[in-house]
Residue, then its C-alpha position, 0 to 999 in steps of 0.5 A: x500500500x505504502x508503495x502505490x501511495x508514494x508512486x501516486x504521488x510522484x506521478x501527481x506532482x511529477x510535472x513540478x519536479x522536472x519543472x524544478x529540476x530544469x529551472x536548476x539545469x538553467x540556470x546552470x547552463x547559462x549565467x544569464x538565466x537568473x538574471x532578473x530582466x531575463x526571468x522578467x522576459x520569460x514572464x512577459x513571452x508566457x502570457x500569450x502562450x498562457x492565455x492560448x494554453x487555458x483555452x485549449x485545455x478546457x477543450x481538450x478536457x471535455x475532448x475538443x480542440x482548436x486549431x484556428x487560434x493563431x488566425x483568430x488570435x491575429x484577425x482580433x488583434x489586427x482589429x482592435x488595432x485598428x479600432x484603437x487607432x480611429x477611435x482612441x478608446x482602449x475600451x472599445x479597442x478590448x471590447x472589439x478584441x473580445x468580441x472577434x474572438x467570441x464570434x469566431x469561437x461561436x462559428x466552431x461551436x455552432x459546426x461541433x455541437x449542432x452539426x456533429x462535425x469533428x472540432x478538428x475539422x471545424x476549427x481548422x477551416x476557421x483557421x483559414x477563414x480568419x487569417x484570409x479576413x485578417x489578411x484581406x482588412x489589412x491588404x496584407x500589411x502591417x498596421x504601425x504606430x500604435x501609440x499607447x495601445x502598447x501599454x497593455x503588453x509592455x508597461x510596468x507597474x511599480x517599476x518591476x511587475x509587467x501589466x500583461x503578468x497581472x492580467x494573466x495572474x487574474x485570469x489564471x484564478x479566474x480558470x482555476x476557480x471555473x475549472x474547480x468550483x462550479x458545476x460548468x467545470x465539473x462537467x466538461x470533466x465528466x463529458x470528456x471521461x465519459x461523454x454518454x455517460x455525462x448525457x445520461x446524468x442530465x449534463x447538456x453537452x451541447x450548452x456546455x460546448x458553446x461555453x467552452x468555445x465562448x471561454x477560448x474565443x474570450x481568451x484568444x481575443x485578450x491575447x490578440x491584443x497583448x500579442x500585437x502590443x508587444x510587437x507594436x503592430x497589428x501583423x495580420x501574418x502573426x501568431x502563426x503556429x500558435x495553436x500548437x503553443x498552447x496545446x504543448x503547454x496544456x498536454x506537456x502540463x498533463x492534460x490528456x488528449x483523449x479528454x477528461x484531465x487537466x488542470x490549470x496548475x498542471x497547464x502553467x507549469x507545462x507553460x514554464x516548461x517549455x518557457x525555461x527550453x526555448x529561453x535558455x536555447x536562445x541564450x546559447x544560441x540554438x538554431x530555431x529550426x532546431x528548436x521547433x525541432x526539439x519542441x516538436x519531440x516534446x508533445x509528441x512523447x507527452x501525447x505517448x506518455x499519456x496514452x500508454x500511461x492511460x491504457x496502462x490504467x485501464x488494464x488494471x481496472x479491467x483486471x480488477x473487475x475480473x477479480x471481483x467477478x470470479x470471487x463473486x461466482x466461487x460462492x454462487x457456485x458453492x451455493x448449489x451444492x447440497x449440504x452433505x448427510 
């Protein structure tokens, strides 16, 4: 028993250890790691990536996917840009942001839910459609000289917090506190451990659908405009790739892609992950070619990982029940035996 208790553990909390470990190996390799601008920096880069993960977390949790989020991500964000500069206003510019992300997301909910088709496919013909309208409202150039809208990715607050951290510090609680305390959240994990079995306990997967993809298309737009503040301009050619950075945080976080796990500490620490990688590869001057390489290898052995770790588990249910089912039979059997004279 002692054994299964410490093995429990040490996968729960396994994530963090290798997160430790790697902070430490950083920060042996380079000199520069510890430096508070470079671990400032790191913070600051994670925040889209962050925003981008918690989306595609909650969807791969109740087994869905997006994968038009790079081109949403870039159609918000060019607008919003856009809106800021006629107007001046970075309310309507957030509201504008927000809601490109939400209609967009609204779109792919509508194709999964009412038509039954594969979130897979759905998104990924979003994914074309939202870069050919970024690209056709901007006439494929970038949209320049964005004055104070640069504040909500690249001002400080107190002189050492990113104003983009705190934003994503809220969100973070925010996620957590949906994902864990209210009835949304448990259900998103029920559909996607068991999604008949979470119909036939009253669930409405549908409903709980379109609020998944109203959640990501509300996060996408956010990260639109941080994306295209930290770059000080809307690029309709942004964010390419990115949907696969969110989905190598969520799933390197311990997210599995067959649905029903997940969580947002789990996803952060993913995020870190692969943060603390690609920041210590630029500082010792790894090509970036091979650094997509390298990435590339990381989901692909967090998805086995989780697959076999998955099948593994299912197994020893399944020998369990086996177990239970012949003790259950030996005294039936017994049963009809008449007692001896």
């Amino acid at each position: 028993m002692e054994n299964k208790s410490v093995t429990g553990i040490l996968q729960k909390y396994a994530i963090y250890v290798v997160l430790a470990v790697l902070f430490i190996a950083c920060s042996l390799i380079s000199p520069y790691f510890l430096q508070s601008s470079n671990l400032i920096n790191v913070a600051r880069q994670l925040c889209v990536g962050l925003l981008i993960a918690y989306g595609e977390m909650i969807l791969i949790v109740g087994g869905f996917i997006d994968l038009s989020v790079g081109s949403v991500l870039a159609l918000a964000g060019c607008l919003s840009v856009s809106v800021f500069k006629q107007t001046q206003s970075m309310m309507l510019a957030l509201i504008t942001a927000l809601a490109v992300g939400v209609i967009c997301n609204m779109f792919n909910a509508v194709f999964v839910a009412q038509f039954n088709v594969p979130a897979f496919i759905a998104t990924l013909g979003m994914q074309q459609v939202a870069r050919g309208i970024a690209l056709y409202f901007t006439g494929g150039q970038n949209i320049l000289q964005l004055g104070k809208y640069v504040d909500i990715g690249q001002k400080m607050i107190f002189s050492f917090i990113p104003v983009p951290v705190l934003i994503v510090v809220i969100i973070t609680a925010a996620i957590w506190y949906i994902m864990n305390n209210t009835r949304y959240g448990r259900g998103v994990y029920a559909i996607g451990g068991n999604r008949s079995a979470a119909e036939a306990s009253g669930i409405n997967v549908k409903k709980s659908i379109y609020k998944s993809y109203l959640i990501n298309g509300l996060l996408i737009g956010l990260a639109g405009m941080i994306f295209m503040a930290r770059n000080n301009a809307g690029l309709p050619n942004g964010a390419i790739g990115y949907e696969m950075t969110g989905l190598t945080a969520a799933i390197v976080g311990g997210t599995s892609f067959t649905g029903g796990l997940g969580t947002v500490s789990g996803t952060v620490a993913g995020a870190f992950i692969i943060g603390f990688l690609e920041n210590v590869m630029n500082l010792l001057g790894v090509n970036a070619y091979i650094q997509s390489v390298i990435e590339g290898f990381i989901i692909v052995l967090a998805v086995a990982f989780d697959v076999v770790t998955k099948s593994r588990k299912t197994k020893k249910v399944i020998m369990v029940a086996d177990d239970k089912k012949e003790g259950a039979s030996e005294p039936a059997a017994d049963a009809d035996k008449k007692p001896e004279k």
